[in-house]
VODREN-53317 format. One line per field, with one value per residue: residue number from 1; chain; x, y, z of N, C-alpha, C in turn. Coordinates in steps of 0.05 Angstrom, whole numbers. Layout:
BEGIN
i: [NUM	...]
ch: [A	...]
n.east: [X	...]
n.north: [Y	...]
n.up: [Z	...]
ca.east: [X	...]
ca.north: [Y	...]
ca.up: [Z	...]
c.east: [X	...]
c.north: [Y	...]
c.up: [Z	...]
% end
This chain:
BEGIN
i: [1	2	3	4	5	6	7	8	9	10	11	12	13	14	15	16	17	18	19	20	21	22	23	24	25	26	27	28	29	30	31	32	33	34	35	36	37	38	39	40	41	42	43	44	45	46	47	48	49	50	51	52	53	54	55	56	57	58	59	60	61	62	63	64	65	66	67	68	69	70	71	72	73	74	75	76	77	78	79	80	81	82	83	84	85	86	87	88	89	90	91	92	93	94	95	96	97	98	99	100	101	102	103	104	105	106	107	108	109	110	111	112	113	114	115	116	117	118	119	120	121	122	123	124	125	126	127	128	129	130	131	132	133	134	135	136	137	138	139	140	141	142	143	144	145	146	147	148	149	150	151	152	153	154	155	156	157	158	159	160	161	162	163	164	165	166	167	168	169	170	171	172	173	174	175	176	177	178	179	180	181	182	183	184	185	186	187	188	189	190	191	192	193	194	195	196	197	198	199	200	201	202	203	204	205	206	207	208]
ch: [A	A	A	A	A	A	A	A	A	A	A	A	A	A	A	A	A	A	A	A	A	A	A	A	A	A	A	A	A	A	A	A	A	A	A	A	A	A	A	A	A	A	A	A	A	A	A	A	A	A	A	A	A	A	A	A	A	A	A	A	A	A	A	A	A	A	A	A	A	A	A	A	A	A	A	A	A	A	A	A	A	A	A	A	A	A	A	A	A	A	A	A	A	A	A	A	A	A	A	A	A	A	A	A	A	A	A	A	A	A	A	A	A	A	A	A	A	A	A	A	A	A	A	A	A	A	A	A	A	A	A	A	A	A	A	A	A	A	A	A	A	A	A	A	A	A	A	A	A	A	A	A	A	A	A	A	A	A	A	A	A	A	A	A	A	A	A	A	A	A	A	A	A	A	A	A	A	A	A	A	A	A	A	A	A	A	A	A	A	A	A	A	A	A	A	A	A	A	A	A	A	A	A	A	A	A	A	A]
n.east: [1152	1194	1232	1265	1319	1323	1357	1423	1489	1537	1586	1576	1544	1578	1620	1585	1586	1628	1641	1599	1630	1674	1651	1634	1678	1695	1660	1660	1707	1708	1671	1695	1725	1703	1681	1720	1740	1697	1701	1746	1730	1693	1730	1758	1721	1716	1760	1784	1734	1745	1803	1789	1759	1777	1829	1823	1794	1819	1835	1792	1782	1806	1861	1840	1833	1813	1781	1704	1711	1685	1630	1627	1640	1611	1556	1567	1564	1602	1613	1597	1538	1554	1612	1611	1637	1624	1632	1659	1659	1689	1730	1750	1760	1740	1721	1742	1711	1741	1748	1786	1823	1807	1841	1847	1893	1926	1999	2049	2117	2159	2146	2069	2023	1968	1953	1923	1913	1915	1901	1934	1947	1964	1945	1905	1952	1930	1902	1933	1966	1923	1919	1958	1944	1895	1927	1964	1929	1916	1958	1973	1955	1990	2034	2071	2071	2074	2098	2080	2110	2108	2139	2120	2144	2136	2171	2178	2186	2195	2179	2184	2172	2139	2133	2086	2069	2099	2134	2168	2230	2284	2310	2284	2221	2171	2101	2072	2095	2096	2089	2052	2072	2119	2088	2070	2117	2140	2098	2112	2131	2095	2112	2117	2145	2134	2085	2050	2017	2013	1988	2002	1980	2005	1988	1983	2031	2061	2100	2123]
n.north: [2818	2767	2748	2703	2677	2638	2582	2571	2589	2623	2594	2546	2524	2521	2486	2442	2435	2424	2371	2340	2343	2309	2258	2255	2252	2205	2164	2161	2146	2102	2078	2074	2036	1993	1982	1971	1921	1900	1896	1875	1823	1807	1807	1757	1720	1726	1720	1675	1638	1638	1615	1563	1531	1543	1522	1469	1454	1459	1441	1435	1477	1475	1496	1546	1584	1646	1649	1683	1681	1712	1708	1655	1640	1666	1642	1587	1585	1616	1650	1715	1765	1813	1817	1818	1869	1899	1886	1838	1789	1789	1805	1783	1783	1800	1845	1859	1872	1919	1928	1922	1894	1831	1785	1721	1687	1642	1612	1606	1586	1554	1523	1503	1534	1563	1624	1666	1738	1799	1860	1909	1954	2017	2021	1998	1983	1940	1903	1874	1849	1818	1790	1759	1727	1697	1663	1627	1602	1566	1544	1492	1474	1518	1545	1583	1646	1723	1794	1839	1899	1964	2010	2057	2065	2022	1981	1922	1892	1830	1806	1781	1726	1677	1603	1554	1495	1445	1464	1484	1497	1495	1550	1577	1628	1605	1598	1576	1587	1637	1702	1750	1805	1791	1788	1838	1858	1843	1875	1923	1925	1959	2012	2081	2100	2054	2053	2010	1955	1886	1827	1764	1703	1631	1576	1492	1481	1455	1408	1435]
n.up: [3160	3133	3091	3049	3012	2964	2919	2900	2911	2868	2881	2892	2850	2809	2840	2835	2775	2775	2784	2762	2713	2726	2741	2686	2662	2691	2658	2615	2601	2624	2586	2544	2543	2560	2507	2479	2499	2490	2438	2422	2447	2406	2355	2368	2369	2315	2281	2305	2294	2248	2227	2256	2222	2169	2176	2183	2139	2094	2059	2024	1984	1949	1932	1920	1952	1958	1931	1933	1988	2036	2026	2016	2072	2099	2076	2097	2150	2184	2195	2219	2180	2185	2174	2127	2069	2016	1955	1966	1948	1896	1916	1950	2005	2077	2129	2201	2269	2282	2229	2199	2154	2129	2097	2062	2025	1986	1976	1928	1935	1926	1965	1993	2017	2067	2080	2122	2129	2170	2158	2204	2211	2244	2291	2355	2407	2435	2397	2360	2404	2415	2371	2372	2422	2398	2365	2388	2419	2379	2368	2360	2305	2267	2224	2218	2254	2229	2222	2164	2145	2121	2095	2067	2014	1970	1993	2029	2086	2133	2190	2263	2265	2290	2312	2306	2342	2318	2292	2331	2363	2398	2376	2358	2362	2396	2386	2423	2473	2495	2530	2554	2560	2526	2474	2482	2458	2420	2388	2385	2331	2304	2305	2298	2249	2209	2158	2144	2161	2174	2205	2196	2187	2181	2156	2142	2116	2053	2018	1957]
ca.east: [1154	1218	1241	1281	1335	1316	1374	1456	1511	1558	1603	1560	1540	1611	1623	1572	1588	1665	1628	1591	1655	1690	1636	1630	1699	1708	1642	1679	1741	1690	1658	1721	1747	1686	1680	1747	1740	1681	1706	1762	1723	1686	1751	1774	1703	1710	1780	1781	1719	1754	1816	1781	1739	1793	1856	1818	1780	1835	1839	1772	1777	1821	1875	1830	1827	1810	1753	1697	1710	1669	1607	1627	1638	1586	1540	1565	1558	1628	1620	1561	1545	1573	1640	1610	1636	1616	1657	1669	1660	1710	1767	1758	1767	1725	1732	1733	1704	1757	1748	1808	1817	1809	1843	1859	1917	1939	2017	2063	2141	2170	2125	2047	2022	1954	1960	1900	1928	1896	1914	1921	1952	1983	1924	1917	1971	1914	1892	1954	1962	1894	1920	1978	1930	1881	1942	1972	1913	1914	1991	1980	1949	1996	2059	2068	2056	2099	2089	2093	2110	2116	2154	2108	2159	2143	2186	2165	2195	2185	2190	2182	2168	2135	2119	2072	2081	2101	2158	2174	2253	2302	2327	2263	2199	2144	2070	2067	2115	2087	2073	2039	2091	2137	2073	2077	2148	2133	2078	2127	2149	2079	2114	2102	2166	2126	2069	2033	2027	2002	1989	1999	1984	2008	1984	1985	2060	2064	2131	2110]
ca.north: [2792	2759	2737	2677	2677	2603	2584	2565	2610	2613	2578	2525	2512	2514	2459	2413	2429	2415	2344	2324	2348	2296	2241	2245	2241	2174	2163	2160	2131	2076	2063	2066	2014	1969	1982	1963	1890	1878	1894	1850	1795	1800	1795	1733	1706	1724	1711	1645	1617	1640	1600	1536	1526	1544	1501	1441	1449	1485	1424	1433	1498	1465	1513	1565	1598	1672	1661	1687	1690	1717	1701	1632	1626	1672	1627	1556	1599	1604	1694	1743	1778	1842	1818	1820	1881	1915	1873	1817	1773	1802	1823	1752	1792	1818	1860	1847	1879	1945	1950	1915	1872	1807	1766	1688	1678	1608	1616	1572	1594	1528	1510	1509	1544	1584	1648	1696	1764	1819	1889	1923	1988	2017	2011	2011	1959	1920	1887	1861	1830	1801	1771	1743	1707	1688	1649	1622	1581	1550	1537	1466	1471	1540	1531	1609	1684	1743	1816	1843	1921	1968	2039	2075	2063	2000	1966	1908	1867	1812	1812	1775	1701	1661	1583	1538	1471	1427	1476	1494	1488	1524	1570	1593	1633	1583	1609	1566	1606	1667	1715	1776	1817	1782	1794	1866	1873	1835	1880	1949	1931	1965	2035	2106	2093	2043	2057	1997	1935	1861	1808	1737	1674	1613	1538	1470	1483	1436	1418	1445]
ca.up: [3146	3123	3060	3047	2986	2955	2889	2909	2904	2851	2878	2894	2822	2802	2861	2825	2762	2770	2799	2750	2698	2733	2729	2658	2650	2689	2643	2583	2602	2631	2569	2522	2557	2561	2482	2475	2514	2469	2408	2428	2442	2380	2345	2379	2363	2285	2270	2316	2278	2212	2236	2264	2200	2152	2185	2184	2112	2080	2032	2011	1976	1923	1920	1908	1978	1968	1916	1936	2010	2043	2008	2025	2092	2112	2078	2119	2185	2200	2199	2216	2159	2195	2175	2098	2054	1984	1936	1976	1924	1875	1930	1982	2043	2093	2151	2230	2287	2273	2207	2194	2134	2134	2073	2057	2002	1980	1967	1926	1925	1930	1984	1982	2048	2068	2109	2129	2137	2170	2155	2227	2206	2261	2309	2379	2419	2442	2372	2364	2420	2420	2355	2378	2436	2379	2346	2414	2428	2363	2362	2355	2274	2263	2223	2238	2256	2222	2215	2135	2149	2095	2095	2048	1988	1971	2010	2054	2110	2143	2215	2288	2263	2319	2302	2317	2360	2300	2275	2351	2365	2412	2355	2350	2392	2390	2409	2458	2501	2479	2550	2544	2560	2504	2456	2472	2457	2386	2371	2388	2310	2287	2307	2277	2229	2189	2141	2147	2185	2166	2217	2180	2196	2159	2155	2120	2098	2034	2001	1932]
c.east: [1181	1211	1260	1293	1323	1343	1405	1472	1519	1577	1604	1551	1560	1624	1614	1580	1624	1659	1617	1607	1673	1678	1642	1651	1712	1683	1651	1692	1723	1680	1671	1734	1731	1680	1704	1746	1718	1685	1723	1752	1709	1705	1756	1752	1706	1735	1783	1764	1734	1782	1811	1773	1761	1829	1854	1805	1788	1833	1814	1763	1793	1845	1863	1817	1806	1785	1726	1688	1693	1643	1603	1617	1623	1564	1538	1569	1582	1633	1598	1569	1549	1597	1634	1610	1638	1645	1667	1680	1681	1739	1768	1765	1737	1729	1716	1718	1711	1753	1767	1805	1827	1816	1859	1872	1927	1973	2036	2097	2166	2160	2099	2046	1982	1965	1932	1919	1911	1908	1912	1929	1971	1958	1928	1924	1953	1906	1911	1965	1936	1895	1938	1964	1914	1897	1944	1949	1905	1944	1988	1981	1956	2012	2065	2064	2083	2086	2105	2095	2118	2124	2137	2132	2163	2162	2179	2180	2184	2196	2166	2164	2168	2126	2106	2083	2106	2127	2178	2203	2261	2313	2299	2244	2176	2119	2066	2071	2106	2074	2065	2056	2114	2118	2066	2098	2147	2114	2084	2137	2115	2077	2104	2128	2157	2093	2044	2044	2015	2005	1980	2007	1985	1997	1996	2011	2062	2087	2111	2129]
c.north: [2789	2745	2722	2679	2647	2602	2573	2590	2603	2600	2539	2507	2509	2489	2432	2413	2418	2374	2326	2337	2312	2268	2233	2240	2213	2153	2142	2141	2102	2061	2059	2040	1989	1962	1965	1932	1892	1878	1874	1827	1788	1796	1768	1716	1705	1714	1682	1627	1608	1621	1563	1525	1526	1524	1470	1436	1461	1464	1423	1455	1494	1484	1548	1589	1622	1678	1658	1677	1690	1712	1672	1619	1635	1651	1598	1575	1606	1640	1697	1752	1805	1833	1823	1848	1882	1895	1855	1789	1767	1798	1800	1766	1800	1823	1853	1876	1918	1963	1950	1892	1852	1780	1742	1692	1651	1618	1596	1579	1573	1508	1514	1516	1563	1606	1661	1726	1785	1843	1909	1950	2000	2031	2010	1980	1941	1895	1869	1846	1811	1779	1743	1710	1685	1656	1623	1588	1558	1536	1502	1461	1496	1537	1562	1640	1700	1766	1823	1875	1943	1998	2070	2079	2045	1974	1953	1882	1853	1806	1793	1742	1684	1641	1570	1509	1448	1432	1486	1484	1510	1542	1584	1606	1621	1601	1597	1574	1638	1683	1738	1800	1820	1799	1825	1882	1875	1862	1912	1946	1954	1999	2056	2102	2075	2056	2045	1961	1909	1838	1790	1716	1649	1590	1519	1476	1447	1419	1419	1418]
c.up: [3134	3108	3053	3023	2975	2933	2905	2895	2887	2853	2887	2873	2805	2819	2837	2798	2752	2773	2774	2718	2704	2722	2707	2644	2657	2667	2626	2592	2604	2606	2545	2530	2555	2528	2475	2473	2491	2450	2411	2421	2430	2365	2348	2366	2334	2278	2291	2295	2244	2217	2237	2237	2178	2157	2182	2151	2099	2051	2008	1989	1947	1913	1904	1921	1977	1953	1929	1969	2038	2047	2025	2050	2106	2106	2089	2149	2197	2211	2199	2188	2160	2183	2130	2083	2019	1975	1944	1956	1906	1895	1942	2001	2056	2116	2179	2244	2296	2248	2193	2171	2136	2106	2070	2037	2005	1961	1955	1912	1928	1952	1987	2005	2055	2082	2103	2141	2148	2177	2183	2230	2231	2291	2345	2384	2427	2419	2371	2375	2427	2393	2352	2403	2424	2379	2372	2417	2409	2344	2356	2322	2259	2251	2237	2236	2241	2221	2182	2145	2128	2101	2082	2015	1977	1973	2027	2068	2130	2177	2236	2281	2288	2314	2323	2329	2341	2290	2299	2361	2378	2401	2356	2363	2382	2401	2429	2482	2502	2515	2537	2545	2531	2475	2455	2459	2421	2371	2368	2361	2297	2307	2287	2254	2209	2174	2139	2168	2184	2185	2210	2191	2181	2170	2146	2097	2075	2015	1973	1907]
% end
């Protein structure tokens, strides 16, 4: 009577397991990437609405933009209340899709102006550019974009001013023109050399 081995060699189970090694690493990569795009385009969805809603009813807030925020515009529908954090109330910000803060300021240094700023730290190159696209498509009601960047000594500059249609002149880079390429080059200022990194968007420029 003969006897049959049944099981795979070792180097057989080393075969498959180098295999399904491989798998799980286009796995990953697969589902970082698809994470990525949606977080994205939850961004675009939260800071767009916060945009649309706030550019056109900026007047309605009476100069009094940042109070209570949050609170606010979650309650006229304009934010999920995922974007609502602890203290909202108190601070007027709340945070996007990252985790990134999200805050309105009403400024008045000889000119009255809004801006929403959102703190993107030094983040991955995608945000950035997804903010720049944000803006882009709303270049018409933008006066314009800047990065605030800060050193860690409080020290802060003001950097890569891109305007909106209204303020748009050949001296200047308009969003309109804005390629993606260009908007990567812009967004190479939120290197490892800075500390921090603020992407601000202005409005309703006022002479004061």
């Amino acid at each position: 009577m003969k006897f049959y081995q049944s099981g795979r060699s070792m180097v057989e189970m080393l075969g498959v397991l180098a295999i399904i090694g491989v798998l799980s690493v286009g796995a990953i990569a697969g589902y970082s990437k698809a994470m990525m795009k949606y977080k994205l385009n939850r961004q675009t969805e939260q800071i767009g609405s916060i945009l649309d809603y706030v550019t056109i009813n900026s007047d309605k807030f009476n100069h009094d933009f940042s109070i209570n925020f949050g609170i606010l515009l979650q309650k006229l529908g304009v934010i999920p209340l995922e974007m609502i954090v602890e203290n909202s109330a108190e601070t007027g910000y709340v945070k996007d899709v990252f985790g990134n803060i999200v805050w309105p300021t009403l400024n008045n240094d000889g000119d009255i102006y809004y801006r929403l700023q959102i703190y993107v730290g030094k983040g991955p190159r995608e945000i950035c550019v997804n903010l720049y696209q944000i803006a882009k498509l709303r270049s018409a009601g933008l006066w314009q974009t800047m990065f605030s960047k800060g050193n860690g000594q409080g020290d802060i500059q003001y950097a890569n001013r891109v305007y909106g249609d209204a303020y748009c002149t050949e001296n200047v880079t308009c969003l309109k023109d804005l390629t993606l390429s260009k908007m990567e080059e812009l967004c190479s200022t939120c290197d490892d050399s800075v500390s921090s990194c603020i992407f601000t968007i202005l409005w309703n420029k006022i002479k004061g």
